[in-house]
TORKOL-4160 file (C-alpha; in steps of 0.2 Angstrom, whole numbers, padded with zeros to 4 digits, m for minus):
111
<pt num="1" X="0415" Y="m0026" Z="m0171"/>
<pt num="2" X="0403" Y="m0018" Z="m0160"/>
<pt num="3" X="0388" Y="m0028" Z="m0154"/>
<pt num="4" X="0371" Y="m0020" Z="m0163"/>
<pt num="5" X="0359" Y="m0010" Z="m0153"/>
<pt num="6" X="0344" Y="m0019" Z="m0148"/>
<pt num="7" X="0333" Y="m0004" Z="m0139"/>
<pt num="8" X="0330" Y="m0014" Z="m0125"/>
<pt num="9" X="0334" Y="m0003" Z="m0113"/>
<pt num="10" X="0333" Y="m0002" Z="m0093"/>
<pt num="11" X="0332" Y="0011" Z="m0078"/>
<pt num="12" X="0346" Y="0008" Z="m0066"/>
<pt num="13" X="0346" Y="0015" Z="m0049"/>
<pt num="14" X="0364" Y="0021" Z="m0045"/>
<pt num="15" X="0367" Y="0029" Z="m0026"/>
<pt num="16" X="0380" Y="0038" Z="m0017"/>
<pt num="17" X="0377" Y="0032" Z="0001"/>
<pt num="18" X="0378" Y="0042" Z="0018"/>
<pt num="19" X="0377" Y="0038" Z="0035"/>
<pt num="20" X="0369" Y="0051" Z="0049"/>
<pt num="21" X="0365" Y="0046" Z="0067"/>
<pt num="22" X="0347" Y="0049" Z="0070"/>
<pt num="23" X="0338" Y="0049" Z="0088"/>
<pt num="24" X="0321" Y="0041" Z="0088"/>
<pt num="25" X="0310" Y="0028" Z="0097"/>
<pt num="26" X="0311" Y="0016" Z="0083"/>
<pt num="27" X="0319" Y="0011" Z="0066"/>
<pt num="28" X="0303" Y="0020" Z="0059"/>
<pt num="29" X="0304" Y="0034" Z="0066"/>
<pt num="30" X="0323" Y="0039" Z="0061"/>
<pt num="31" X="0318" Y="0034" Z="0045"/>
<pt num="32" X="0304" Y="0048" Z="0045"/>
<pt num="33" X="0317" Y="0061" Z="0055"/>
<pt num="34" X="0332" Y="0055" Z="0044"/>
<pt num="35" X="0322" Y="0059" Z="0027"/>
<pt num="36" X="0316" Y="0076" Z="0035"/>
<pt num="37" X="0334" Y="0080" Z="0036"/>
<pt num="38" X="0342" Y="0074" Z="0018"/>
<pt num="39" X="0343" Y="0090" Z="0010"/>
<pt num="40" X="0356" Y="0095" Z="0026"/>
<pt num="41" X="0367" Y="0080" Z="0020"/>
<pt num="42" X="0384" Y="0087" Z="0013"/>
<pt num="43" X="0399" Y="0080" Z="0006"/>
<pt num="44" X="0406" Y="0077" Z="0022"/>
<pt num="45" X="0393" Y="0064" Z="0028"/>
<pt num="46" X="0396" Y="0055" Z="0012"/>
<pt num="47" X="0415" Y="0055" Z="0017"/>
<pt num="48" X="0422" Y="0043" Z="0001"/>
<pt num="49" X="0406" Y="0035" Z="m0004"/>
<pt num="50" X="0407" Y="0029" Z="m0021"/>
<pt num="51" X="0392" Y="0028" Z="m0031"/>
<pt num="52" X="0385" Y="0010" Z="m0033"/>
<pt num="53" X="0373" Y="0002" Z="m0044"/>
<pt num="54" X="0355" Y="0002" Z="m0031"/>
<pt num="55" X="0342" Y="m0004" Z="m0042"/>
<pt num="56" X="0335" Y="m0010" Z="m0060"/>
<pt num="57" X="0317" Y="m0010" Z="m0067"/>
<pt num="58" X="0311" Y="m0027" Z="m0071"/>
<pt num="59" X="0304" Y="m0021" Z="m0087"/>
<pt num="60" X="0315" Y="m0010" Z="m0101"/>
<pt num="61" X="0310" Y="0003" Z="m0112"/>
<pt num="62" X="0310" Y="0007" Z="m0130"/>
<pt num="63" X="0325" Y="0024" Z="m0131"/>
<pt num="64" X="0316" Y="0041" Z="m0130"/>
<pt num="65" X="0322" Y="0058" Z="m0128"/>
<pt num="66" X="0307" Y="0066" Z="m0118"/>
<pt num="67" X="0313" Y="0053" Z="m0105"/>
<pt num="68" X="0330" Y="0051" Z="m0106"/>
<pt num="69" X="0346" Y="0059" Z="m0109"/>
<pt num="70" X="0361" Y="0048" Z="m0112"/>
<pt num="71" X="0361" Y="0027" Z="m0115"/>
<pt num="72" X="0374" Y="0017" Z="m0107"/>
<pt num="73" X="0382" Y="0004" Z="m0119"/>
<pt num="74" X="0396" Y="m0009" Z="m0115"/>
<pt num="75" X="0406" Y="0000" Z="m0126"/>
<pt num="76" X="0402" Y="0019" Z="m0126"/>
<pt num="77" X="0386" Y="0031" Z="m0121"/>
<pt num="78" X="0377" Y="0037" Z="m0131"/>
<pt num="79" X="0366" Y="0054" Z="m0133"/>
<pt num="80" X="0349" Y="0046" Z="m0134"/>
<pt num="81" X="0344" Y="0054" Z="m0150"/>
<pt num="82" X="0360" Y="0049" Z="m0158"/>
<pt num="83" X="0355" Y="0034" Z="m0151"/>
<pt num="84" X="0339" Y="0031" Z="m0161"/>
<pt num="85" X="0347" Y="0035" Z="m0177"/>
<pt num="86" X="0359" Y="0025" Z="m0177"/>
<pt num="87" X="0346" Y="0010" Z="m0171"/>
<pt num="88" X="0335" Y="0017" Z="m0187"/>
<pt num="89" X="0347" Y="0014" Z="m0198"/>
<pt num="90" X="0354" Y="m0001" Z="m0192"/>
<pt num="91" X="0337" Y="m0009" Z="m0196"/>
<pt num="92" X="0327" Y="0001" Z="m0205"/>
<pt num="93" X="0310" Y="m0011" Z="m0207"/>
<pt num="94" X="0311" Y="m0010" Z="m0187"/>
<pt num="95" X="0310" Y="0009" Z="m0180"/>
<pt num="96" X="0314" Y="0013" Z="m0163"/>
<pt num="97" X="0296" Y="0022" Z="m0160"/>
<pt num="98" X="0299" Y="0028" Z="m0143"/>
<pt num="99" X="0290" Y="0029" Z="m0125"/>
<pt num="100" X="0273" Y="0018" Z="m0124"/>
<pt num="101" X="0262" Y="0026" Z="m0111"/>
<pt num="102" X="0249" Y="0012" Z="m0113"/>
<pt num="103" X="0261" Y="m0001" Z="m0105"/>
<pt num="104" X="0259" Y="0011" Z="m0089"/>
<pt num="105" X="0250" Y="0006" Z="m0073"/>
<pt num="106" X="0236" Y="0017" Z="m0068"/>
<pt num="107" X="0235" Y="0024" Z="m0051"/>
<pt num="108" X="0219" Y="0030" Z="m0041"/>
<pt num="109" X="0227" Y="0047" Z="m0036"/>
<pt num="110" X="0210" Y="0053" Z="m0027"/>
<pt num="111" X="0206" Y="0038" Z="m0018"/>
């Protein structure tokens, strides 16, 4: 028996690492150079890079499908909008109701 969904959902980070060799004064600096460069990067720089889990949000999200496009179970993936109705149906009395902009930081973008 599959576990139920619980629509407690996270953003994980996943990277495909490369290395380039950068020439600068300080750690800074090549930092700034190297992300001047990153759309130059190929698939030779990443040689056999495999793609590893980076980073997770601290907080989930509620399934939507303005945001997202696919959910990633233990058992399968999920389209997102298949998702929610089978969440719907599994608990009728408790609707997956989607993304909650009011739980959203503001930022001062002119100041």
């Amino acid at each position: 028996m599959k576990k139920p969904l619980t629509n407690n959902i996270f953003c994980v980070t996943l990277a495909k690492y490369a290395h380039i060799y950068v020439e600068a004064e300080t750690p800074q600096e090549a930092m700034k150079i190297a992300e001047h460069w990153t759309d130059e990067v190929d698939d030779e720089e990443f040689e056999d890079s495999e793609v590893g889990v980076d980073s997770c949000e601290a907080y989930s999200h509620d399934a939507d499908s303005t945001y997202m496009n696919t959910i990633y179970t233990q058992n399968e993936a999920i389209d997102v909008s298949d998702y929610i109705i089978r969440f719907d149906e599994q608990d009728p009395d408790n609707p997956c109701v989607g993304w909650d902009m009011t739980d959203q930081l503001e930022l001062d973008l002119e100041g």
